[in-house]
C-alpha positions as a Markdown table, in Angstrom:
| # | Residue | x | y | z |
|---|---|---|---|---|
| 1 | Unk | 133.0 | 113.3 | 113.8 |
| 2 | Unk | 133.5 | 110.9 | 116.7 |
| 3 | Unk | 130.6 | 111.3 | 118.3 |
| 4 | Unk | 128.7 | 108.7 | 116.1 |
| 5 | Unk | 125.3 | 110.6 | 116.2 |
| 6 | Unk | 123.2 | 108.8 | 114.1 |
| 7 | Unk | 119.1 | 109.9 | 113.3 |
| 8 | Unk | 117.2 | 106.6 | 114.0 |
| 9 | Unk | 115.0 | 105.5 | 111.1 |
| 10 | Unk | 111.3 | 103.9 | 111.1 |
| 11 | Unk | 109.9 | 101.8 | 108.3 |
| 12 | Unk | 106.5 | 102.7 | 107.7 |
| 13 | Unk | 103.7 | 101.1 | 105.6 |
| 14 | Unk | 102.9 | 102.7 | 102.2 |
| 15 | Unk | 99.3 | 103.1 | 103.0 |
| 16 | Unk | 96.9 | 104.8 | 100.2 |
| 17 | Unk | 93.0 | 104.8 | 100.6 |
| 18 | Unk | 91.7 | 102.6 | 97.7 |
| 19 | Unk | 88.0 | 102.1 | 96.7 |
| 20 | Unk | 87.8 | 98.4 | 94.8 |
| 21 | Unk | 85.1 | 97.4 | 93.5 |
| 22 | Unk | 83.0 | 94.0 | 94.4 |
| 23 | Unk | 81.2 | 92.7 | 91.3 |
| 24 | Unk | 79.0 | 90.4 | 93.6 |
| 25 | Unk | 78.4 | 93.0 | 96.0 |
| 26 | Unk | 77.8 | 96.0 | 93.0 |
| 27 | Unk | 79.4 | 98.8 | 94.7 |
| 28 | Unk | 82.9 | 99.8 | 95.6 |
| 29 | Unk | 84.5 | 99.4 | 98.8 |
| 30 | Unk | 86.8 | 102.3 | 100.4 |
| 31 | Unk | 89.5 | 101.0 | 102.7 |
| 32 | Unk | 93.1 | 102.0 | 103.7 |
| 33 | Unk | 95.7 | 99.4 | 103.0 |
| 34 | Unk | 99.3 | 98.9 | 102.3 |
| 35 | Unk | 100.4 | 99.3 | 98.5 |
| 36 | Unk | 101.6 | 95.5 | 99.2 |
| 37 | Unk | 97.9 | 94.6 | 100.0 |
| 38 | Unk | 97.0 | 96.1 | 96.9 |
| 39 | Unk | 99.2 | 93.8 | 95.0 |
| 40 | Unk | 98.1 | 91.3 | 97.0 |
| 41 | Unk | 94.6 | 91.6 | 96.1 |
| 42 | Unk | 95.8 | 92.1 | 92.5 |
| 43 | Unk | 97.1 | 89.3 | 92.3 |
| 44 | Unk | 94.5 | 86.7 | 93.6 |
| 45 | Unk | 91.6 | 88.3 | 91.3 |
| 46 | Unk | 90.0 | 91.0 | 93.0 |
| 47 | Unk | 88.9 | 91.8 | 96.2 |
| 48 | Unk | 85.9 | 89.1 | 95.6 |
| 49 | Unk | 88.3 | 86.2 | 94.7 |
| 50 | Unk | 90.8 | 87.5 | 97.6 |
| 51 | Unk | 88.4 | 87.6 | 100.5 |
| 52 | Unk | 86.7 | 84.2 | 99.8 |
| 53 | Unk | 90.5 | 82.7 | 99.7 |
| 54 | Unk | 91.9 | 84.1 | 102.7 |
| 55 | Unk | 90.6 | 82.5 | 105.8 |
| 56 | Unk | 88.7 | 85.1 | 108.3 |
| 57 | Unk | 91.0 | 85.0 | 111.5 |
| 58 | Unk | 93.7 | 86.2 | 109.2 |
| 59 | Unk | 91.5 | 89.3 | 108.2 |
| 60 | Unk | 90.7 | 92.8 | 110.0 |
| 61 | Unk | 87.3 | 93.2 | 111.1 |
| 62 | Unk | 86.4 | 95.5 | 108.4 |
| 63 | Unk | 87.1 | 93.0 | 106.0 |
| 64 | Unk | 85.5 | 90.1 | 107.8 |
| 65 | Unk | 82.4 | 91.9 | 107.9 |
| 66 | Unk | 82.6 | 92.1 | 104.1 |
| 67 | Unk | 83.4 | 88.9 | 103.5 |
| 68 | Unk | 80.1 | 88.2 | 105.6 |
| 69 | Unk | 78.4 | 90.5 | 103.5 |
| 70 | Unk | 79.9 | 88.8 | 100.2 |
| 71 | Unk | 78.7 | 85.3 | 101.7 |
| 72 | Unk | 75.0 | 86.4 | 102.0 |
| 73 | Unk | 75.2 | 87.7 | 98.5 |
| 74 | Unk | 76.4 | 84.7 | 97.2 |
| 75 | Unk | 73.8 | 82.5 | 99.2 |
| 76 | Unk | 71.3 | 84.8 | 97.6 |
| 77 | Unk | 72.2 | 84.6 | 93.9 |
């Protein structure tokens, strides 16, 4: 064909709802993320280890209000 019709593709994130679990918090925390978050989070230790890394103005405000939450907990123990 010469009429060079072409279907125009989007790249979307793989996002999965994930529950991790926070040892300093004792419970598990739902979220949606990326599968490359995941690995992300894997990879630095947890989602404990990976939220007091990361610096807060590089985080969503769901996780910023955890890593609040986290902060208090660690003050407190």
């Amino acid at each position: 064909s010469h009429a060079n019709n072409r279907t125009r593709r989007s790249f979307r994130p793989n996002l999965q709802v994930v529950s991790m679990l926070s040892e300093l918090l004792g419970q598990s925390i739902r979220m949606r993320m990326s599968t490359n978050a995941i690995r992300t989070i894997e990879h630095a230790g947890g989602i404990d280890a990976y939220l007091t890394k990361t610096i807060a103005a590089k985080l969503p405000p769901e996780l910023r209000r955890i890593k609040r939450r986290l902060a208090k907990a660690r003050a407190a123990a």
